[in-house]
C-alpha positions in Angstrom: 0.0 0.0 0.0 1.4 3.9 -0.7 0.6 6.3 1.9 -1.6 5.2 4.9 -2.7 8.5 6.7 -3.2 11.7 5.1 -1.2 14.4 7.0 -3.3 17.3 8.8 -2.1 20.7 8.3 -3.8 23.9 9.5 -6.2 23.8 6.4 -6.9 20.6 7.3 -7.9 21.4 10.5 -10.1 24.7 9.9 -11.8 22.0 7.4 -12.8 19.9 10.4 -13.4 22.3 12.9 -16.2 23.3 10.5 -17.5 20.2 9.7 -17.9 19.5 13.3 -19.6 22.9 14.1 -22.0 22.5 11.0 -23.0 18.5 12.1 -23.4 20.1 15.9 -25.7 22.7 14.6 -27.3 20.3 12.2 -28.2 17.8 15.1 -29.5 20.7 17.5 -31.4 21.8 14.8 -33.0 17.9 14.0 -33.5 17.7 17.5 -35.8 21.4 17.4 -38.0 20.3 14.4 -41.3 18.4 15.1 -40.3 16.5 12.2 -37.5 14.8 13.3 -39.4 11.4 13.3 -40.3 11.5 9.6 -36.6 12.2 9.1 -35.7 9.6 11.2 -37.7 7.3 9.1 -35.9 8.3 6.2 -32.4 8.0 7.1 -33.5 4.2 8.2 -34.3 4.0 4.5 -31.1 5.1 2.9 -29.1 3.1 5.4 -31.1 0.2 4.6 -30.5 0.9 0.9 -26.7 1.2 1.7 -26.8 -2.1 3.4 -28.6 -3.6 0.6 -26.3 -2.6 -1.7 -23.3 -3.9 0.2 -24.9 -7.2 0.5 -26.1 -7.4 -3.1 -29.6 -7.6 -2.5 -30.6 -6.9 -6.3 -34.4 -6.9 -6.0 -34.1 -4.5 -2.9 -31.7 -1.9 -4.2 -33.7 -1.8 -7.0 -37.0 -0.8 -5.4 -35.3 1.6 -3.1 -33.1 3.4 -5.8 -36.8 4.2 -7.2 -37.8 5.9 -3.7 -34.3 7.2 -3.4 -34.8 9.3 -6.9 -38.1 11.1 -5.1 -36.6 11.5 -1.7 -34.7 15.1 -2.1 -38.3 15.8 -3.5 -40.0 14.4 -0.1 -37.8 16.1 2.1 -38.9 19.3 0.9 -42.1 18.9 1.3 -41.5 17.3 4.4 -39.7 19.5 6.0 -40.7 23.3 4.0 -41.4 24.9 7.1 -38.4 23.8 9.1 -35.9 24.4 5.9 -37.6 27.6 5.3 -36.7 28.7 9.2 -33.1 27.4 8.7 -32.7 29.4 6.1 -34.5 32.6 7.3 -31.6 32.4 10.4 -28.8 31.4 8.7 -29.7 35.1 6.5 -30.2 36.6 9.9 -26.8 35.5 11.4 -24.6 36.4 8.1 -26.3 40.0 7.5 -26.9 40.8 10.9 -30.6 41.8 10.9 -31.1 43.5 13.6 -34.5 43.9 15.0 -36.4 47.4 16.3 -36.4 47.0 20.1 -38.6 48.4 22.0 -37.9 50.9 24.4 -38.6 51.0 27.9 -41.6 53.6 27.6 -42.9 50.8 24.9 -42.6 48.4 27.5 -44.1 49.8 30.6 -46.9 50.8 27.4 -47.8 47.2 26.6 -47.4 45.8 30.5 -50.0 48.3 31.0 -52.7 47.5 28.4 -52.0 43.7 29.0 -52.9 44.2 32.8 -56.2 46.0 32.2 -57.3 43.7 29.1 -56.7 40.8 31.6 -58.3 42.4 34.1 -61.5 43.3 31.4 -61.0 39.8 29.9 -60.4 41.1 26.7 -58.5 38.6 24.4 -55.5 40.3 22.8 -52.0 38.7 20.6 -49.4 40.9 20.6 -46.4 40.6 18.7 -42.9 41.9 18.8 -40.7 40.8 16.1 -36.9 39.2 16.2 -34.0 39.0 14.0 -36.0 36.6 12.1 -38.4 38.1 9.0 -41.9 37.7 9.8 -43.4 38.6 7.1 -44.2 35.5 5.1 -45.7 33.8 7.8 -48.6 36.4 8.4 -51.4 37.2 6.7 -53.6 40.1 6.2 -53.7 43.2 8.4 -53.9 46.5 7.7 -50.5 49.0 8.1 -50.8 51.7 10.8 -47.5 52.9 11.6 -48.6 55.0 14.8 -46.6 55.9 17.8 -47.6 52.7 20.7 -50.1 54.6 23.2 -52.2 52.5 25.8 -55.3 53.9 24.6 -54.6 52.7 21.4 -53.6 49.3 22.1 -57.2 48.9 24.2 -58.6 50.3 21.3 -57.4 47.8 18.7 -58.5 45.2 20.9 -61.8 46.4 21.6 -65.0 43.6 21.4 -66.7 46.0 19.1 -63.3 46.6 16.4 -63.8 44.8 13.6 -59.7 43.5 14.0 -59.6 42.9 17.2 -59.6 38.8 16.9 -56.3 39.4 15.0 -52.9 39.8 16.2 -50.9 43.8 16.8 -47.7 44.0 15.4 -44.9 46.2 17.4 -41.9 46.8 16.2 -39.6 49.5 18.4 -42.0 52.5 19.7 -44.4 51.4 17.1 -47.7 50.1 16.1 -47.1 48.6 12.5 -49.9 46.5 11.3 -53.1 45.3 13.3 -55.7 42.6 12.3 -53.2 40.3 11.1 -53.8 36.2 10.8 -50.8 34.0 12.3 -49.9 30.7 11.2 -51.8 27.7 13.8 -50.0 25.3 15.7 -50.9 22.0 15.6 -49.0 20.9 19.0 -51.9 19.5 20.5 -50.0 18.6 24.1 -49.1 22.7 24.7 -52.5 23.8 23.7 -54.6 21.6 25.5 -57.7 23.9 26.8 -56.0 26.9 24.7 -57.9 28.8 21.9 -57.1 29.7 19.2 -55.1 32.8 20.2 -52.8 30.6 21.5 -52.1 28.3 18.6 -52.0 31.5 16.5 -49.0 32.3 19.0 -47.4 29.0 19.4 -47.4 28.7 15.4 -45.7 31.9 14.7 -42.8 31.2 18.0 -42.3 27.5 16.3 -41.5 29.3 12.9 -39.5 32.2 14.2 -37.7 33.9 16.7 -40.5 36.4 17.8 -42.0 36.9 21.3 -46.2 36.6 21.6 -48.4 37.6 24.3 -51.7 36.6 24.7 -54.2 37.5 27.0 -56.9 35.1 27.4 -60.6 35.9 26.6 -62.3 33.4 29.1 -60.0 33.3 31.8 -58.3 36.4 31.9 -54.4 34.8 31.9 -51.5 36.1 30.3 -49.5 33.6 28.2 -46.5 34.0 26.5 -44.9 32.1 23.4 -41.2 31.9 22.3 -38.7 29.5 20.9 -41.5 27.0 20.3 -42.8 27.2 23.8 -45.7 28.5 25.2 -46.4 29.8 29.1 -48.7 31.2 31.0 -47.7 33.6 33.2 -48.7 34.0 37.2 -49.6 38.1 36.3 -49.2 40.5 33.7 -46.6 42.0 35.3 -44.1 39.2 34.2 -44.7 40.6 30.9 -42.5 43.0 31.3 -39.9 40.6 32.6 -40.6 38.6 29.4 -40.6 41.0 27.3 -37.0 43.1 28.6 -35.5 39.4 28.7 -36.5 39.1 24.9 -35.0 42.4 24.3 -32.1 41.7 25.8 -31.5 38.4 23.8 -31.8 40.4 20.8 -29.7 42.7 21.6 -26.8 41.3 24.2 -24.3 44.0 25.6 -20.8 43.9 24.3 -18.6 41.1 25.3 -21.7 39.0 26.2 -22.6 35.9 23.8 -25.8 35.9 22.1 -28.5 33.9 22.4 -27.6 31.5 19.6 -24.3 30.9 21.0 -25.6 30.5 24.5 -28.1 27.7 23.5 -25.0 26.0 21.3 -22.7 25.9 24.6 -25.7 24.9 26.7 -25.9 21.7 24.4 -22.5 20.3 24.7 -24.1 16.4 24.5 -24.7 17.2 20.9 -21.6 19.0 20.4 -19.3 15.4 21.5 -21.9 13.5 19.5 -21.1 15.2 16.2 -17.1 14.8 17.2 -17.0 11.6 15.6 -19.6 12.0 13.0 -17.5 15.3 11.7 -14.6 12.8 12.2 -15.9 10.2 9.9 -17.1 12.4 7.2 -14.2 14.1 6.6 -11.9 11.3 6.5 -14.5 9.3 4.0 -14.6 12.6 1.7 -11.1 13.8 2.3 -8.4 11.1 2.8 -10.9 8.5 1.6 -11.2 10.0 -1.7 -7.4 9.8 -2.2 -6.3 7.2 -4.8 -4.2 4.3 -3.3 -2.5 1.4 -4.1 -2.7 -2.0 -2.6 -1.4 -5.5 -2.9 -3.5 -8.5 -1.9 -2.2 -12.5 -2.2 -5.3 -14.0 -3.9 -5.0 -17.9 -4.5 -6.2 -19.4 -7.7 -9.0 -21.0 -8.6 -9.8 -23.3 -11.7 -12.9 -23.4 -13.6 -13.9 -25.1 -16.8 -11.5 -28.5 -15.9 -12.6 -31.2 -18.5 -14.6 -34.0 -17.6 -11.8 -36.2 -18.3 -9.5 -34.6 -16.2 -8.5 -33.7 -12.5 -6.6 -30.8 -11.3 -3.4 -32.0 -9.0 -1.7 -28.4 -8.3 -1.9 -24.9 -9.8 1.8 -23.6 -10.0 2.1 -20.8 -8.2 -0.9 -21.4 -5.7 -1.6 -17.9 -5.5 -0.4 -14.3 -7.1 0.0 -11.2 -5.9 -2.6 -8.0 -7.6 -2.3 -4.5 -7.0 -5.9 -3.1 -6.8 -5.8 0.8 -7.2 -9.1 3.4 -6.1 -10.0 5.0 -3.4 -9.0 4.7 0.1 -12.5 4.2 1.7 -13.2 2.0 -1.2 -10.4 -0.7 -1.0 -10.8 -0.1 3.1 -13.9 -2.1 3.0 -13.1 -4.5 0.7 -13.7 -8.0 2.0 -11.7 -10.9 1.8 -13.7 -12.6 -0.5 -14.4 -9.9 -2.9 -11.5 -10.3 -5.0 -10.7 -13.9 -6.8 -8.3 -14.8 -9.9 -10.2 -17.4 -11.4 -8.4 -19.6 -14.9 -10.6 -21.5 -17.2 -9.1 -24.9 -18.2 -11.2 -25.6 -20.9 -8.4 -25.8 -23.5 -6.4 -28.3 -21.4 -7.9 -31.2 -23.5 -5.8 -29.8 -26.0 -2.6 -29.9 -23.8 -2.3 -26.7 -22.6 -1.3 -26.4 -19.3 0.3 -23.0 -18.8 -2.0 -19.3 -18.9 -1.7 -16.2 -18.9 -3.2 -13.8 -16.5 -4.8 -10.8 -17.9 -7.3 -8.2 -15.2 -10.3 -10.3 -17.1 -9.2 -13.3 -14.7 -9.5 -10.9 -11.3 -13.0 -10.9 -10.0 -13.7 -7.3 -8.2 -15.6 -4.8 -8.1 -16.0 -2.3 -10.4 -14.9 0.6 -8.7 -11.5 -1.1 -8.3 -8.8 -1.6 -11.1 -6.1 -4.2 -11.5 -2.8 -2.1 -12.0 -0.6 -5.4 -12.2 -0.6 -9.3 -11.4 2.8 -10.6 -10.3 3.7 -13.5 -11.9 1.3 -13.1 -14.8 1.2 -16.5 -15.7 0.1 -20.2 -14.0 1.1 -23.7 -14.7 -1.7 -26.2 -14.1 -1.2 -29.8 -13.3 -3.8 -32.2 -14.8 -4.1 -36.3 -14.4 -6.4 -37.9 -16.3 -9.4 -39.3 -14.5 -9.5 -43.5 -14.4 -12.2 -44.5 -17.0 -14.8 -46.6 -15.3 -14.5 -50.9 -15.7 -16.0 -52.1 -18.9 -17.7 -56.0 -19.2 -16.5 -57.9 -22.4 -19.4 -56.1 -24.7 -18.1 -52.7 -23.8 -20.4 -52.0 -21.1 -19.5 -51.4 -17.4 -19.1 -54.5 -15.7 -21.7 -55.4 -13.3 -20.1 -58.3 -11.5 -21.0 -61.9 -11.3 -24.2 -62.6 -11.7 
């Protein structure tokens, strides 16, 4: 074999240091999505169409390369939503969106108009944006653009307003849109006894990053929803604890880490279970994509021996073949897969010596014969006894 191990140089390194933090954020984020169990589902499908294809399961692979062709196509729809977020964050961390926080006046505003709507058992949704767009998960509304006030807040959410089933949008000091529609959530185990304020709230905090209030029509509660969780608060006045925490995740004071890279460190079990999946993956793509060379001592086998014939000894017993492709390839080779096979059908005519060309290596296709050392056998043949005859020329039956 050339070259074992691929030395690791700085490049090589800042490679893998990479790898590892994209797998890390990749399993934090599987773990997140309610969809993890359909995907689940269909990584047990590719590696069971892996294993078939190892074993040689023909009818198998077959059927599963035909669901394999549609599978980028089901993971889409699968998981839109949830690649849709990804996506939406990973444009929030690179461009730095920053969102419009409110300001303490804002605050004390909304604490305010939440305590007397609960008090009033008004229902209300309020909604202050993140770093994350919201804008293509709402729906209707009307714009407004007006400093926040209390009076208009307990306007806007007034029994007799025509919009006041919909949701307020406030972004910094102000009032953007009101009346708008917000996606439903469908997690059945945080909404039990919730309306459908509160799915409207849940939905929106499992797509994005924004912070919901609700205040509850028939019971007069105040509930919160963020980061795919939703709470119900023990007064109104934790609103306002809520909502300056949420503010101050969105906008951390220097030297502090953010709330992305708090929630990373906080999930350290993930980060030592993608150590050795980053591990793997990079030395199958990297070092196991280089091209090698490697010798194996194969014996060999003969087929096609004449009826007539027996075969005493195959001179040398076995040869030496360099098999060149790739590391990861030839790594998992077995020790079956390759065989030099010689067909003897010519010996009737007395030839006992042949030649040994790659056509006599049985391997796999991805693997090449660079040489077989020697090239060529000698076989030694007897000739089989020919069975006793009686004196008519047929096989003698014994006395009768």
């Amino acid at each position: 074999m050339t070259e074992t191990f691929l030395p690791i140089g700085l490049v090589e390194l800042v490679d893998l240091v990479i790898v590892w933090l994209l797998v890390w954020a990749g399993i934090v984020w599987l773990r997140a999505t309610p969809a993890r169990l359909a995907l689940a589902g269909l990584g047990i499908l590719v590696a069971f169409y892996l294993l078939a294809r190892q074993l040689g399961l023909v009818l198998t692979t077959w059927i599963l390369q035909g669901f394999a062709a549609v599978s980028v196509l089901i993971a889409v729809i699968v998981f839109q939503q949830d690649l849709r977020r990804l996506f939406e964050q990973i444009a929030a961390v690179w461009l730095r969106r920053r969102a419009l926080a409110a300001g303490p006046d804002a605050v004390d505003t909304i604490v305010r108009a939440v305590a007397q709507l609960s008090e009033h058992r008004r229902g209300a949704l309020i909604l202050l944006p993140g770093r994350e767009a919201v804008e293509g998960h709402v729906e209707g509304g009307l714009e407004l653009d007006a400093h926040i006030t209390e009076p208009l807040l307990l306007s806007l959410f007034d029994p007799h307003s025509p919009g006041h089933d919909g949701a307020v949008i406030v972004a910094g000091d102000r009032v953007v849109r009101f009346a708008v529609h917000l996606p439903l959530s469908t997690d059945h185990a945080q909404l039990s006894q919730r309306g459908t304020r509160h799915a409207a709230a849940l939905g929106l905090a499992e797509r994005t990053d924004a912070l919901c209030i609700v205040v509850s029509e028939e019971r007069g509660t105040v509930s919160v929803a963020g980061d795919g969780r939703l709470r119900t608060l023990r007064s109104p006045h934790e609103a306002a604890e809520e909502i300056r925490g949420f503010l101050r995740r969105l906008a951390p004071e220097g030297g502090k880490r953010t709330p992305r890279m708090q929630r990373m460190l906080g999930q350290w079990r993930e980060g030592l279970l993608a150590l050795p999946i980053a591990a793997l993956l990079w030395t199958l793509a990297v070092p196991g994509a280089t091209i090698i060379e490697v010798d194996r001592e194969v014996a060999v086998s003969v087929n096609g021996v004449p009826a007539a014939y027996k075969v005493e000894g195959v001179e040398p017993a076995s040869v030496r073949v360099t098999l060149s492709g790739q590391r990861r390839d030839l790594y998992f080779l077995g020790p079956d897969a390759v065989k030099v096979r010689v067909d003897a059908l010519l010996a009737e005519l007395g030839r006992r010596t042949f030649s040994l060309t790659p056509a006599n290596v049985q391997r796999p296709e991805i693997v090449e014969v660079r040489a077989i050392e020697p090239d060529r056998v000698r076989i030694s043949l007897a000739e089989q006894p020919k069975p006793a005859t009686g004196a008519a020329g047929s096989p003698d039956r014994g006395a009768e």
